[in-house]
C-alpha positions in Angstrom: 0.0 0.0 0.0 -2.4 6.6 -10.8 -3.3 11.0 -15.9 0.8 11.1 -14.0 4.1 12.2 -15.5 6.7 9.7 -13.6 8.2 12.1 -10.6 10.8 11.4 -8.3 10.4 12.1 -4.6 12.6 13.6 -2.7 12.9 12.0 0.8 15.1 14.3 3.3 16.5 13.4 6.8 13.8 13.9 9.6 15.3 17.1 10.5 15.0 18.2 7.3 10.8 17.1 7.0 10.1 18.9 10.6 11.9 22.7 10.7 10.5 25.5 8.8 9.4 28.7 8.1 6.1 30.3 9.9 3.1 28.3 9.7 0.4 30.2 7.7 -3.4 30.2 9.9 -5.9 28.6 7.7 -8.3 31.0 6.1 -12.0 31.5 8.3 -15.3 29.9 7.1 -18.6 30.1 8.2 -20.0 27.4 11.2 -21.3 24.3 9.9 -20.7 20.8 10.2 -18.6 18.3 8.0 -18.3 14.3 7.8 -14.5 12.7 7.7 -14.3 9.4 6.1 -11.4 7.4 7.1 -9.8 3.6 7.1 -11.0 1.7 10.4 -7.5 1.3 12.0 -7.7 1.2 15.6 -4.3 3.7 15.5 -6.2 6.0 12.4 -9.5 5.8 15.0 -7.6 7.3 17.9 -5.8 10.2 15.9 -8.7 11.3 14.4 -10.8 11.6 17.6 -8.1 13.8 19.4 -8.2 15.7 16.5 -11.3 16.3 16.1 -11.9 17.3 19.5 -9.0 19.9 19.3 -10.3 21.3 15.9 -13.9 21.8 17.4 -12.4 23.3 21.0 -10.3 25.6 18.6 -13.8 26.6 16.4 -16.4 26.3 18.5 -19.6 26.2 16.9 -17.6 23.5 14.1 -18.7 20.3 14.2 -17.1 17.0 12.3 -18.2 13.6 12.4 -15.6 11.1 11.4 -17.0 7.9 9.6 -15.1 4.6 8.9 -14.0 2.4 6.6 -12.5 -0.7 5.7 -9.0 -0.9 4.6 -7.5 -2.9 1.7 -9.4 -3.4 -1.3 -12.8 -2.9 -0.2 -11.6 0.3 1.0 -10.6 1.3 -2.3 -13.7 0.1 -4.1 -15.8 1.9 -1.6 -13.5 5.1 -1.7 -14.4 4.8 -5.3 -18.1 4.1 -5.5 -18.4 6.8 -3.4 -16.8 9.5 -5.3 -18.2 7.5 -8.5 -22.0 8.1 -7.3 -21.7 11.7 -5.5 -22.2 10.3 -1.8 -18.3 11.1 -1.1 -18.4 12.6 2.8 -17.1 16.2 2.7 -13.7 15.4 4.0 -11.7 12.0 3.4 -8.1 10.8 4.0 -6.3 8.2 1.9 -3.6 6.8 -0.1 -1.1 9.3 -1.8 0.8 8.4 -5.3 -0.6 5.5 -7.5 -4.0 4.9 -5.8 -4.6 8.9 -5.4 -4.1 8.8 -9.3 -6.6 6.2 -9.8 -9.0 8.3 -8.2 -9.6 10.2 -11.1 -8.7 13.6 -9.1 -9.7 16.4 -11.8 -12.7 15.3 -11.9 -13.1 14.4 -8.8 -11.3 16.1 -6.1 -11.5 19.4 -5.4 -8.3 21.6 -6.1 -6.2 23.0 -3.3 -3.4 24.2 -5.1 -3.6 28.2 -4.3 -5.1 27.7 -0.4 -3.2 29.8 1.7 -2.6 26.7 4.1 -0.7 25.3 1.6 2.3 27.2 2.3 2.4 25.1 5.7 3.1 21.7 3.7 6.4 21.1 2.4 6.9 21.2 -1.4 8.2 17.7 -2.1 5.1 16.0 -0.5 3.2 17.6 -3.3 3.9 15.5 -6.7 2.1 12.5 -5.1 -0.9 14.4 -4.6 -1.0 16.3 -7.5 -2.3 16.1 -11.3 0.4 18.5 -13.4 1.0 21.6 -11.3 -2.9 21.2 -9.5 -2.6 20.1 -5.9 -5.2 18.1 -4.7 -4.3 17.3 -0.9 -2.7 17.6 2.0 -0.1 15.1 4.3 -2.2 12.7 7.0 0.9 11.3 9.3 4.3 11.1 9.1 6.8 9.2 6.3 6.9 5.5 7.0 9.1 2.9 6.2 8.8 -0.9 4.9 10.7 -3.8 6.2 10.9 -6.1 8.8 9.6 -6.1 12.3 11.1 -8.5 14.3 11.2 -9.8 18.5 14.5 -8.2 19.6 14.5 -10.8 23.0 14.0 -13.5 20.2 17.1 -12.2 18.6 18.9 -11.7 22.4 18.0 -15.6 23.3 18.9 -17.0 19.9 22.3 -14.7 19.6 21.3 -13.5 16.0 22.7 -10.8 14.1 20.1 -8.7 12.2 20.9 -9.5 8.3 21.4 -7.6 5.7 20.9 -10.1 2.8 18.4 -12.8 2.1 20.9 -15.7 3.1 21.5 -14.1 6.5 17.6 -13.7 6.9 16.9 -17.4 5.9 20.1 -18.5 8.2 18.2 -16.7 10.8 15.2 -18.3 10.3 16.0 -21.5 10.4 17.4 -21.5 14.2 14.4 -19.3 14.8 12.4 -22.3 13.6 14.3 -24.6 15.6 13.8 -23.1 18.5 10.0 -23.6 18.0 9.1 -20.3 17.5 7.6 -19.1 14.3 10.3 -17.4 11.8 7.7 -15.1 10.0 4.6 -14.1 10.7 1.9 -13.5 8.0 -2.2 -12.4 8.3 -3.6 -13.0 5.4 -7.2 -12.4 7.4 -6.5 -9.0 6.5 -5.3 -9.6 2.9 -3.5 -6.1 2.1 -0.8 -7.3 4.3 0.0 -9.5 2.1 1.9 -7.5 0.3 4.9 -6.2 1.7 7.5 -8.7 0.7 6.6 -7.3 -2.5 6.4 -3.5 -2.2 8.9 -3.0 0.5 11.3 -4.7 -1.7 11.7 -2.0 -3.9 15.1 -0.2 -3.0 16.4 -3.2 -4.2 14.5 -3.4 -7.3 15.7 -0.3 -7.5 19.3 -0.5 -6.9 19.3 -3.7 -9.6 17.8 -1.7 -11.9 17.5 2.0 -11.8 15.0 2.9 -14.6 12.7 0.2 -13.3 9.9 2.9 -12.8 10.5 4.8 -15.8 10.5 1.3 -17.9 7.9 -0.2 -15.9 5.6 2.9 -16.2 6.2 2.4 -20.3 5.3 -1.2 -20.6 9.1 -2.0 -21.2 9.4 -3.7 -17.7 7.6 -6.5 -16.4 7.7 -8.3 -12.6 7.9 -11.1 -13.9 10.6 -10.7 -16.7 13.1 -9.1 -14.0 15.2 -10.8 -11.7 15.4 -7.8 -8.8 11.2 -7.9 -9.4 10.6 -11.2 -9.1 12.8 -11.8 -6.0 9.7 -10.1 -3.8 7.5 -13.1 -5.1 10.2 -15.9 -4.8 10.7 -15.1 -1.0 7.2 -15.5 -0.1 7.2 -18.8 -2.0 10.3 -19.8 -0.3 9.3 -19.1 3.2 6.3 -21.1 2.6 8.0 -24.1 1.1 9.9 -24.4 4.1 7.0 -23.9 6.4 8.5 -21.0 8.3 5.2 -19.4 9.0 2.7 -19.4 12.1 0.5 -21.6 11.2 -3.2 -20.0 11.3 -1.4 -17.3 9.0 -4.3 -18.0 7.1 -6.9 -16.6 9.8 -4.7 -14.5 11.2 -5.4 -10.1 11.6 -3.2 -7.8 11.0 -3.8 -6.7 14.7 -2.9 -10.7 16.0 0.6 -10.4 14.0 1.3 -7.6 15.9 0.7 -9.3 19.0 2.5 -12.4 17.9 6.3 -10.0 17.1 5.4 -7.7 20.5 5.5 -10.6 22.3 7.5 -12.7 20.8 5.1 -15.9 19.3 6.9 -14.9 16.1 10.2 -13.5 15.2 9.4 -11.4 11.9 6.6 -9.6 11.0 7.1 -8.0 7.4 5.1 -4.7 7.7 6.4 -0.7 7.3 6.6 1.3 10.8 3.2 2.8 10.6 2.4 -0.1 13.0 4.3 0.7 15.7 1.3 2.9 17.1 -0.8 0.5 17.6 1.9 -1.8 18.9 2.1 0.9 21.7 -1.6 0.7 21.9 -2.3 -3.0 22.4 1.4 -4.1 24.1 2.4 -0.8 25.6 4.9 -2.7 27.9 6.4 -5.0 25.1 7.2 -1.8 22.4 10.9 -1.8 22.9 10.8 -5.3 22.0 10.4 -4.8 19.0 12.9 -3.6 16.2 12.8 -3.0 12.1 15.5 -3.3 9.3 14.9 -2.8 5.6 14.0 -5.9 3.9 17.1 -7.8 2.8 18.6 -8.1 -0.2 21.1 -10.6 -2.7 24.4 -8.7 -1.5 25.3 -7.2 1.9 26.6 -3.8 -0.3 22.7 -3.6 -0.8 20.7 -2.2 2.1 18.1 0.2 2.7 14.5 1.1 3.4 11.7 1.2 0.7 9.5 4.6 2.2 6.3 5.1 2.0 5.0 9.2 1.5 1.9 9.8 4.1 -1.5 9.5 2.8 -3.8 12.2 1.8 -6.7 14.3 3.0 -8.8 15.6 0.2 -12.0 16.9 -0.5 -14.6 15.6 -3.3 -15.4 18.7 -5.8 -19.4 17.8 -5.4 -19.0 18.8 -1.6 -21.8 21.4 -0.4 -19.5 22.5 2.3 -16.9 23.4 0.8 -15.6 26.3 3.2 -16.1 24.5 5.9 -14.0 21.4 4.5 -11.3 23.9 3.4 -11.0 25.0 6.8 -10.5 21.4 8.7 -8.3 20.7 6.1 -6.1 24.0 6.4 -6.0 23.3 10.3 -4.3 19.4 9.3 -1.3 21.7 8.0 -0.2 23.6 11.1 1.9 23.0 13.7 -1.1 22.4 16.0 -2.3 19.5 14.6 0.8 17.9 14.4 1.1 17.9 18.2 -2.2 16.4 18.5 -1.0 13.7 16.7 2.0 13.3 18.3 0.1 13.1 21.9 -2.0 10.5 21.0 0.7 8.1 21.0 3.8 10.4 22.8 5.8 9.8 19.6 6.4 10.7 16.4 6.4 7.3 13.9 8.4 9.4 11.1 9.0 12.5 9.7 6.4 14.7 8.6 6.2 16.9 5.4 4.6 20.0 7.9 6.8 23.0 8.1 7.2 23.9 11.9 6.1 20.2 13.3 8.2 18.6 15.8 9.3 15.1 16.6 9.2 14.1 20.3 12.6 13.2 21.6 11.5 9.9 23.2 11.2 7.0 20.2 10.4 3.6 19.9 13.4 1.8 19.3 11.6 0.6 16.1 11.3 4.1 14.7 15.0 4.9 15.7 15.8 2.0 13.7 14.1 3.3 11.1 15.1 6.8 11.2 18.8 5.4 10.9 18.5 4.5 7.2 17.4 8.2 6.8 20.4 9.3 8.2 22.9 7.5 5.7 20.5 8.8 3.0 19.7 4.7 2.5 16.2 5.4 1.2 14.3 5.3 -1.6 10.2 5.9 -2.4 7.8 2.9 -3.1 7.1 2.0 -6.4 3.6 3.4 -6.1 5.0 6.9 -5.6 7.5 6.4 -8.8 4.9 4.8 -11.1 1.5 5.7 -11.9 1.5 1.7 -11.8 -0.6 -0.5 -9.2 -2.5 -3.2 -9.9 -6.1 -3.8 -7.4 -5.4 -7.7 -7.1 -1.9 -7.8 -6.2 -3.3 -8.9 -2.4 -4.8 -11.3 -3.9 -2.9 -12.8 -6.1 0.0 -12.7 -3.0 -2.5 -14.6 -0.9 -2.4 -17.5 -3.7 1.3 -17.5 -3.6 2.0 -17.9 0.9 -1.1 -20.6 0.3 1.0 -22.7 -1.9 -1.5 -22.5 -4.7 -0.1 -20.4 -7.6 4.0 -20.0 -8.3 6.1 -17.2 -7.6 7.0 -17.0 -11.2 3.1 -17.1 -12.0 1.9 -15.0 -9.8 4.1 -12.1 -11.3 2.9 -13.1 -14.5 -0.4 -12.6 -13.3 0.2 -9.2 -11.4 1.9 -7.7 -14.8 -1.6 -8.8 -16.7 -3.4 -7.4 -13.5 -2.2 -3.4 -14.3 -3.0 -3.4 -17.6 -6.6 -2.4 -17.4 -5.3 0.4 -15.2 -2.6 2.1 -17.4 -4.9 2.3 -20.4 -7.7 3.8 -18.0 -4.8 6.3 -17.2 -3.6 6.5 -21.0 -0.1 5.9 -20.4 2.0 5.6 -23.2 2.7 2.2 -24.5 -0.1 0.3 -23.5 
């Protein structure tokens, strides 16, 4: 977790993505009251209610009422029914990149570009909300990272080394095994996590072949025609050949896998750090427990973290409160709201891309971990932020490939038929 000229994104230290210049107040609007649509997570749930409650304190007679939704696919499909048949709530907060694109944004998202509050969000968060030079949103969190989560007392007990290349990790996982705990967990109950062997493989991807986006984005690249892109869908195959996951990974939610790394019932979970909230929320006493590196790669030379650009909070163009949406929406960019966010949890899971927001000194060791790779500049977007590209079954078609029914090589085959339908909706070049 799409009509786009391929963009690079720039992805500066922390430091860089939380000092600024003067945050600019959000222009007035009339009292009235506004609906929020946003994805069910327990951790989403939490920030948006302390938010809410600051933005009305701050604008009294302002009223919003958040409404919820389910992540994954059918979040998409009703995030697009919605804004298909005009019942689109005033106010709603999802992906950036790819899945913004698909979206269909000048049509049917309302423009933000000249707003006054937009001089509170930093420039290079822009590109993946924006159609051309027309801005359509505005940063929901802080920059995460894609890897591995893993049991640090595991690790302790067992003496391991955290790897840097696929050998080391596999090495690691058999004496996890041994030990009888599970080497890598995997909750297919919620199927979009499926996917991150996949997408937060992509600095290597990457690395193997630098014009992978540019190539893939022009139908001259295909997952499963690349060595570096087919590796993502070999290691799931792998890991299940060997039986080195928990074994209701099948039933398992995305919530249960985070128990099962807090506490130890499995060694690796492969998620990005955007999880570590509610890992503080549901095993506040186990947090430190749990660490993150980048997802390994062929060659120890090779390692660093594929990031993922904060969602986006938009607003439909058939809105009837339009003002008043503007307004909530300018109040997400200031300083403010960024230390709401940061109280609801006591910590900052990234960097954010809001001029004058601050990160807490105290971090999970997790996010430290993570904020590492950002210091040696060992970083690079996900392919949904550097491609237009993303295919709506790739969950699924992962799901087929950690059950043992379809083939790594396959499954790829499948995923690159899978996007088609997409880049000629998008009229990409090629196609």
């Amino acid at each position: 977790m799409k009509t786009m000229i391929k963009r690079g994104i720039a992805l500066a230290l922390p430091i860089a993505l939380v000092f600024g210049a003067t945050v600019a107040a959000p222009s007035q609007a009339a009292d009235t009251e506004i609906t929020w649509l946003i994805d069910n997570g327990q951790s989403n749930q939490d920030v948006a209610k302390a938010l809410v409650a600051a933005y009305e304190k701050a604008n009294p007679g302002n009223k919003v009422t958040v409404v919820l939704r389910p992540g994954g696919a059918d979040g998409d499909n009703l995030v697009k029914t919605k804004l298909a048949t005009g019942e689109m709530e005033d106010v709603f907060t999802y992906n950036s990149g790819s899945l913004f694109q698909a979206l269909a944004p000048s049509k049917n998202l309302l423009e933000i570009t000249n707003e006054s509050f937009m001089k509170n969000v930093l420039s290079s968060f822009n590109p993946v909300v924006s159609v051309g030079k027309k801005v359509y949103g505005v940063p929901f969190g802080t920059a995460v990272g894609g890897g591995i989560l893993y049991n640090k007392k595991v690790y302790a007990k067992l003496k391991l080394k955290v790897p840097t290349t696929w050998a080391e990790f596999m090495a690691n996982n058999k004496k996890i095994k041994a030990a009888g705990i599970d080497p890598v967990i995997q909750s297919y109950k919620d199927t979009w996590t499926s996917q991150l062997f996949v997408l937060a493989d992509y600095y290597n991807v990457q690395a193997a072949s630098p014009n992978f986006a540019a190539d893939y984005t022009n139908n001259k690249e295909k997952y499963a025609k690349n060595k570096a892109a087919l590796r993502g869908f070999e290691y799931i195959e792998e890991l299940k050949k060997l039986n080195y996951f928990n074994r209701d990974y099948a039933s398992t939610t995305y919530a249960q896998a985070l128990d099962k790394v807090a506490l130890g019932q499995g060694a690796h979970y492969p998620m990005a750090t955007w999880a570590i909230p509610q890992i503080a929320s549901q095993q506040p006493a186990s947090l430190e427990d749990v660490g993150f590196f980048a997802q390994p790669s062929s060659k120890a030379s090779v390692n660093g973290v594929t990031v993922w650009v904060p969602s986006g909070t938009y607003i439909p163009a058939n809105t009837k409160n339009a003002a008043a949406a503007k307004k909530f929406v300018g109040w997400m960019t200031t300083a403010k709201a960024v230390d709401v966010m940061n109280g609801v949890e006591g910590f900052a899971g990234g960097p954010y891309y809001i001029k004058g927001a601050s990160i807490p000194n105290a971090l999970p060791g997790a996010v430290k971990d993570l904020v590492k790779y950002f210091e040696k500049n060992a970083t690079a977007p996900a392919l949904e932020f550097v491609s237009p590209i993303k295919g709506p079954n790739l969950e699924k078609i992962l799901i087929e490939v950690g059950l043992g029914i379809t083939p790594a090589k396959k499954a790829a085959t499948a995923y690159d038929a899978d996007v088609v339908k997409q880049a000629k909706q998008l009229g990409l070049k090629g196609w």
